[in-house]
N, CA, C and O atoms as a GROMACS GRO file, in nm:
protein
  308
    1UNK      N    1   1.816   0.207   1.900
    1UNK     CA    2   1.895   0.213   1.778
    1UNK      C    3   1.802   0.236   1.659
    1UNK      O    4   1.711   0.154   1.647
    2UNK      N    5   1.810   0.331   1.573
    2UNK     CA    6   1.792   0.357   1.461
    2UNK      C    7   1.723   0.256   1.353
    2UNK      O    8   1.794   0.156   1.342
    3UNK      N    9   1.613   0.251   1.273
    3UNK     CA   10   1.572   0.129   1.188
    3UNK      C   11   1.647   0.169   1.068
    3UNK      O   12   1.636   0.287   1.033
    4UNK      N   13   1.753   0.056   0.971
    4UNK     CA   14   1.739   0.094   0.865
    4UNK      C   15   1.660   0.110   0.759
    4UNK      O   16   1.566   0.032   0.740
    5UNK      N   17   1.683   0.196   0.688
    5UNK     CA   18   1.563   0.267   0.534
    5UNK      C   19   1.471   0.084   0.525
    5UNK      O   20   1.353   0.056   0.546
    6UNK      N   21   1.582  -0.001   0.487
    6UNK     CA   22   1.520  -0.142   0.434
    6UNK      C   23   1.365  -0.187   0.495
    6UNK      O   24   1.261  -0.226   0.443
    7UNK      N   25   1.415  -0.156   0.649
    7UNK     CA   26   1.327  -0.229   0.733
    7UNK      C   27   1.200  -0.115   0.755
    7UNK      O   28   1.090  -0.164   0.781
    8UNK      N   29   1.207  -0.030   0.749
    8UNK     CA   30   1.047   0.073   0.761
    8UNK      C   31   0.981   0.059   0.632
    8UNK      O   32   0.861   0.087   0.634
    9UNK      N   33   1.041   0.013   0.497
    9UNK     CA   34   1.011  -0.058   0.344
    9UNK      C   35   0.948  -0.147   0.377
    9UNK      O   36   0.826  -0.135   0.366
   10UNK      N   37   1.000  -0.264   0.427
   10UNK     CA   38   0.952  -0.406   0.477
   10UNK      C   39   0.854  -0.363   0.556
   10UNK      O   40   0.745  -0.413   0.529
   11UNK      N   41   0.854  -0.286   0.646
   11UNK     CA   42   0.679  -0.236   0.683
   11UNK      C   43   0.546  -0.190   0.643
   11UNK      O   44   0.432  -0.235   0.644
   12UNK      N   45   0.614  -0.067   0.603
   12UNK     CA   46   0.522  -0.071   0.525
   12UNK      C   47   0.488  -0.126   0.395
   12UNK      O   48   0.383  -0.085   0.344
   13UNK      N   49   0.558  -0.213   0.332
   13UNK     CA   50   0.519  -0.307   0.231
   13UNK      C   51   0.403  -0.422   0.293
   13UNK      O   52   0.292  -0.454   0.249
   14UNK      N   53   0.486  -0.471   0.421
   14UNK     CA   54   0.369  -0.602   0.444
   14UNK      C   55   0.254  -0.524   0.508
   14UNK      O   56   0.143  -0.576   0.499
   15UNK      N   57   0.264  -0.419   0.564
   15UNK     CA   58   0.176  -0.363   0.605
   15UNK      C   59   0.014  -0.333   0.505
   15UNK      O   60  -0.099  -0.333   0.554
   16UNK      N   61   0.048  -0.312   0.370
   16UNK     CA   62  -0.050  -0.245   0.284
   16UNK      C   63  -0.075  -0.351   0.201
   16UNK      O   64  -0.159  -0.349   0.111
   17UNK      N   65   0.041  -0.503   0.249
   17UNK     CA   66  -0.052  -0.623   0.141
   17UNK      C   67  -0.118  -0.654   0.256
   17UNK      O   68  -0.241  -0.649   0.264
   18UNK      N   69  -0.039  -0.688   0.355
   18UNK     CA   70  -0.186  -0.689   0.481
   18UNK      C   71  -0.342  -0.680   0.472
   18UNK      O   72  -0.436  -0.760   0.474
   19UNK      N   73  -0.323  -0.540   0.460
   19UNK     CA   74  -0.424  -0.492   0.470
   19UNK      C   75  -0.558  -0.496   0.340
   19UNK      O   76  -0.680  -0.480   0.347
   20UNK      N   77  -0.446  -0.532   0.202
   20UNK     CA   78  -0.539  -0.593   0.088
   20UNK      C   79  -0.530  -0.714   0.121
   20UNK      O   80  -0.651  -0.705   0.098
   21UNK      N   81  -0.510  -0.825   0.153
   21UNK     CA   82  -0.579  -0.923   0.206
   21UNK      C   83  -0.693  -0.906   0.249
   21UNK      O   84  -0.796  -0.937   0.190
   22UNK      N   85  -0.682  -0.847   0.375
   22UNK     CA   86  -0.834  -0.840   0.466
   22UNK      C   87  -0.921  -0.805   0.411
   22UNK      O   88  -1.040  -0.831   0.432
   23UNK      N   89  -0.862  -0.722   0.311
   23UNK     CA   90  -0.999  -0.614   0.253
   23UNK      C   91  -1.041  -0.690   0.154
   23UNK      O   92  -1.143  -0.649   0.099
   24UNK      N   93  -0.979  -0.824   0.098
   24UNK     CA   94  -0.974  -0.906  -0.052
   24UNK      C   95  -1.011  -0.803  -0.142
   24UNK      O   96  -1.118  -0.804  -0.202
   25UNK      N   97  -0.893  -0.680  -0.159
   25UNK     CA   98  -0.864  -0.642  -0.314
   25UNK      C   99  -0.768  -0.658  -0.360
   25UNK      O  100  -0.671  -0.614  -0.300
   26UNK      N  101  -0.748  -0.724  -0.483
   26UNK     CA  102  -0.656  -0.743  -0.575
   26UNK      C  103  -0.544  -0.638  -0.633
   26UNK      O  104  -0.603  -0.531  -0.642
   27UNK      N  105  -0.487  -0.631  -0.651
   27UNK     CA  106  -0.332  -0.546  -0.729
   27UNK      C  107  -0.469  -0.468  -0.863
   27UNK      O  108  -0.471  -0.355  -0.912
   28UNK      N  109  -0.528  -0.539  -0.876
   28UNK     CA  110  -0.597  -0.485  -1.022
   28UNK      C  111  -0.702  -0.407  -0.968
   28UNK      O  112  -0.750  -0.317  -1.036
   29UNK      N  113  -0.736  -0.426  -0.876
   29UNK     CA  114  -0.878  -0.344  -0.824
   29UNK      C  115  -0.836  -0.242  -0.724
   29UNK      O  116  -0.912  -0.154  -0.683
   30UNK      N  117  -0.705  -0.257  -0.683
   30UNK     CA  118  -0.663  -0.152  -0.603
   30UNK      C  119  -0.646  -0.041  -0.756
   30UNK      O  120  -0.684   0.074  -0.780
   31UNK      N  121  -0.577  -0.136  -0.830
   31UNK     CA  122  -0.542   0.014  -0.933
   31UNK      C  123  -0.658   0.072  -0.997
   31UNK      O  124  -0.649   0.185  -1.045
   32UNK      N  125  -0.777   0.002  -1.004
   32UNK     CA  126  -0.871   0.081  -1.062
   32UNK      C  127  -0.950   0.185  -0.953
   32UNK      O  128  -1.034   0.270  -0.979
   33UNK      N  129  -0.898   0.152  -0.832
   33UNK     CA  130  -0.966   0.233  -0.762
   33UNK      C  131  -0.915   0.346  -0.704
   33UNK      O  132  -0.965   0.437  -0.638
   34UNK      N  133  -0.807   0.322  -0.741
   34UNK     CA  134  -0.669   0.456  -0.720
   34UNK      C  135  -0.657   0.501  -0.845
   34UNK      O  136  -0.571   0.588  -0.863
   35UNK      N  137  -0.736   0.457  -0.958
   35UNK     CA  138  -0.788   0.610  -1.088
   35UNK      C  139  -0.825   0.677  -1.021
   35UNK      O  140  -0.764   0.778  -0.984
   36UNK      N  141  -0.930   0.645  -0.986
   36UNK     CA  142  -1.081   0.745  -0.938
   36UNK      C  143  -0.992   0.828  -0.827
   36UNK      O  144  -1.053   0.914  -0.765
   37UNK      N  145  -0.911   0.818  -0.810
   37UNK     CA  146  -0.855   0.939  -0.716
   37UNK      C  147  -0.775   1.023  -0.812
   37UNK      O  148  -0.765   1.145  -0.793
   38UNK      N  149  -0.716   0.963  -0.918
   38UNK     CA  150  -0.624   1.043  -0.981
   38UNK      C  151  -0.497   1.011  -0.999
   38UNK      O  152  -0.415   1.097  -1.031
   39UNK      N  153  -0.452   0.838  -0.975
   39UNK     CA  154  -0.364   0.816  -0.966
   39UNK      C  155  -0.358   0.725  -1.116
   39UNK      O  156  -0.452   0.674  -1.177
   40UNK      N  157  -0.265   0.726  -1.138
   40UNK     CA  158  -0.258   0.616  -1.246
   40UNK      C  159  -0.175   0.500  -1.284
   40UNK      O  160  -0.084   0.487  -1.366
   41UNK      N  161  -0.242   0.405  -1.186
   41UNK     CA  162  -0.158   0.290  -1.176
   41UNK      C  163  -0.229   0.209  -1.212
   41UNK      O  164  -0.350   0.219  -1.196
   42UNK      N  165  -0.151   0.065  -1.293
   42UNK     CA  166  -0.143  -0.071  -1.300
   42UNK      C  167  -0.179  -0.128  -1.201
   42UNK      O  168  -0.184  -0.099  -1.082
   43UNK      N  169  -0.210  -0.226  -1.268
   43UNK     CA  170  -0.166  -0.427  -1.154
   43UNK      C  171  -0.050  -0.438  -1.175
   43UNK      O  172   0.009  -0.481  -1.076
   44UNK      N  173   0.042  -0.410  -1.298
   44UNK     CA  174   0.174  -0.426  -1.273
   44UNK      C  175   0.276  -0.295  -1.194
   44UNK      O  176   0.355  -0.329  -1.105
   45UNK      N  177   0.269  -0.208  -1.220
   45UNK     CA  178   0.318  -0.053  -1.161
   45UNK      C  179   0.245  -0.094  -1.013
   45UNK      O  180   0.275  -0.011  -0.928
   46UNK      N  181   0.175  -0.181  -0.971
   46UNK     CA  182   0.133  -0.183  -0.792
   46UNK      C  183   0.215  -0.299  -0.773
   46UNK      O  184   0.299  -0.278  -0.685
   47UNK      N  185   0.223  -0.424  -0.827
   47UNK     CA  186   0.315  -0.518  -0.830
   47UNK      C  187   0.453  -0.447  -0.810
   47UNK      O  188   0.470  -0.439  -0.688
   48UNK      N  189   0.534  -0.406  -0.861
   48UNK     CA  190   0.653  -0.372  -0.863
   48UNK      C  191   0.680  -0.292  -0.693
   48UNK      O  192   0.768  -0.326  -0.614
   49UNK      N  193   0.561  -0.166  -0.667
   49UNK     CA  194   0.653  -0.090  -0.584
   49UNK      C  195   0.616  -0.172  -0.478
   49UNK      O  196   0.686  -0.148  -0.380
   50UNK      N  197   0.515  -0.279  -0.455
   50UNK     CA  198   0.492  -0.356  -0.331
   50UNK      C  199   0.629  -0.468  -0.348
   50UNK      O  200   0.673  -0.501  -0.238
   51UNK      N  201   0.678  -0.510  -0.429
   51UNK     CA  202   0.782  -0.591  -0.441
   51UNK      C  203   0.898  -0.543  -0.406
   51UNK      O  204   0.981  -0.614  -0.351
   52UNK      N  205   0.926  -0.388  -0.440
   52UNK     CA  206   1.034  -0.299  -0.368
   52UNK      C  207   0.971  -0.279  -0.253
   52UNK      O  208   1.049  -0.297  -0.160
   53UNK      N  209   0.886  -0.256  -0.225
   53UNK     CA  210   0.856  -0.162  -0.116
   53UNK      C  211   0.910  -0.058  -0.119
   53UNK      O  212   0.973  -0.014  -0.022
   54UNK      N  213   0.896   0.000  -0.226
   54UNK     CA  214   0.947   0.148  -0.234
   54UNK      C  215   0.826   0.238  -0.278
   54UNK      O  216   0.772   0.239  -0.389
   55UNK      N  217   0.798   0.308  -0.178
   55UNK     CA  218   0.639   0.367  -0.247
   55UNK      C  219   0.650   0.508  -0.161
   55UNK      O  220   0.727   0.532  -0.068
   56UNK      N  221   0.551   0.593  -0.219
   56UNK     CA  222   0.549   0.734  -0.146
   56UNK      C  223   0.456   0.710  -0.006
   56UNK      O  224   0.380   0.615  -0.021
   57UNK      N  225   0.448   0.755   0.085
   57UNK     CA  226   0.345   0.783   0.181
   57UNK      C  227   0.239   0.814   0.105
   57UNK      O  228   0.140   0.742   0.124
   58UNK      N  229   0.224   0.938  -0.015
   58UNK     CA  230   0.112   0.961  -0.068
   58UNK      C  231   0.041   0.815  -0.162
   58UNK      O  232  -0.076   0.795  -0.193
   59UNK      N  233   0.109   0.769  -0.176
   59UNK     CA  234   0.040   0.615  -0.252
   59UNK      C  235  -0.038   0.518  -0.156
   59UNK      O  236  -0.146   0.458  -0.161
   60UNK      N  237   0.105   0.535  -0.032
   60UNK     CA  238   0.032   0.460   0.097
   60UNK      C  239  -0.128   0.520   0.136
   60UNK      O  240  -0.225   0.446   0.150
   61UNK      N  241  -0.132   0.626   0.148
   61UNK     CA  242  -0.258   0.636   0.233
   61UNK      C  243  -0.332   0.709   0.117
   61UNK      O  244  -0.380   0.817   0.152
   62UNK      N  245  -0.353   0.674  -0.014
   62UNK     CA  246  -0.446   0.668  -0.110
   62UNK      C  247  -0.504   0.526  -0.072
   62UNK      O  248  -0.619   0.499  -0.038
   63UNK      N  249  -0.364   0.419  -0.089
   63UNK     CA  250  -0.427   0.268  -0.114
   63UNK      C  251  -0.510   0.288   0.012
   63UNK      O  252  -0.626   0.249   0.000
   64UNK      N  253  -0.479   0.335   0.121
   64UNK     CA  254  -0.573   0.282   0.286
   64UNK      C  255  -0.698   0.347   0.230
   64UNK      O  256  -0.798   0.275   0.235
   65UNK      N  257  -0.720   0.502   0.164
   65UNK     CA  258  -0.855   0.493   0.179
   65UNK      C  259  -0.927   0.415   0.081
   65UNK      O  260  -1.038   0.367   0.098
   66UNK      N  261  -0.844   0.404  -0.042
   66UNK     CA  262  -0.937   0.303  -0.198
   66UNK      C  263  -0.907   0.188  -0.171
   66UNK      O  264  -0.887   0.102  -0.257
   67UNK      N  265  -0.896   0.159   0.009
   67UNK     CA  266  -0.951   0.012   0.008
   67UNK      C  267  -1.036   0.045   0.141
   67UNK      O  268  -1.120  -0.037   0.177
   68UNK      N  269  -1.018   0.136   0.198
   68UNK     CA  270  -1.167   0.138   0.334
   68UNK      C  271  -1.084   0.103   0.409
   68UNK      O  272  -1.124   0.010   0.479
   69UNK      N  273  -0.957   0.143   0.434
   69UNK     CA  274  -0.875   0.135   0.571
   69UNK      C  275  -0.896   0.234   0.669
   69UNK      O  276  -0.811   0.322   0.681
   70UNK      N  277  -0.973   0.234   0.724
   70UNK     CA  278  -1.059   0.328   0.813
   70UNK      C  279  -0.963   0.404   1.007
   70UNK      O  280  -0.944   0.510   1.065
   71UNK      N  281  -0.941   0.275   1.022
   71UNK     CA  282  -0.868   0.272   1.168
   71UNK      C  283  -0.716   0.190   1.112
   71UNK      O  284  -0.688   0.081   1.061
   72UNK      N  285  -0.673   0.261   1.139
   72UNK     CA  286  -0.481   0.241   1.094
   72UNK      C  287  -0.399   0.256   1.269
   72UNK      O  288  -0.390   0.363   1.330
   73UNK      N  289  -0.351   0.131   1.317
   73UNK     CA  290  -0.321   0.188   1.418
   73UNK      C  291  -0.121   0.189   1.404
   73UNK      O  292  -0.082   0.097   1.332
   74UNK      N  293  -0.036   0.256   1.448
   74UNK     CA  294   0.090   0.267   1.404
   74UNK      C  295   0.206   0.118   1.463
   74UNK      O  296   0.317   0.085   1.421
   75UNK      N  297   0.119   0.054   1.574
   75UNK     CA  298   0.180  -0.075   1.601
   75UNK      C  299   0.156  -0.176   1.513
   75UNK      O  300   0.234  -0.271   1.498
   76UNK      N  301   0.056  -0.164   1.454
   76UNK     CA  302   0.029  -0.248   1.370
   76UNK      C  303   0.114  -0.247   1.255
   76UNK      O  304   0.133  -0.358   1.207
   77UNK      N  305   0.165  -0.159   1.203
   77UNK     CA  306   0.276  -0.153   1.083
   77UNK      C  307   0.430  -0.194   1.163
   77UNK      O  308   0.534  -0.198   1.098
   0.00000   0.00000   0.00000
């Protein structure tokens, strides 16, 4: 059966605080490090879409590399 929209959100949401845990970067240091790519986000604008979990794939796998998420495996999300 089919996942609803909600629940692949809820994945990849806990999935990418997850993964700033491990990495111990902060909402504020993720956003300064997702300038340097070209993005232009907050601690608050990263707060919000991790609280929706509403985020692009392209945000997702900026944050994996401007935090050194190197090996991503798809069970794990």
């Amino acid at each position: 059966m089919p996942m609803p929209d909600d629940e692949w959100a809820d994945r990849a949401r806990n999935f990418l605080k997850k993964q700033l845990v491990e990495k111990r970067v902060t909402y504020q240091e993720l956003a300064s490090r997702l300038n340097r790519y070209g993005f232009h986000e907050t601690e608050a604008s990263i707060t919000n879409k991790l609280k929706r979990g509403n985020f692009t794939a392209k945000f997702l796998l900026a944050s994996l590399e401007a935090i050194g998420a190197r090996n991503v495996r798809l069970g794990d999300i």
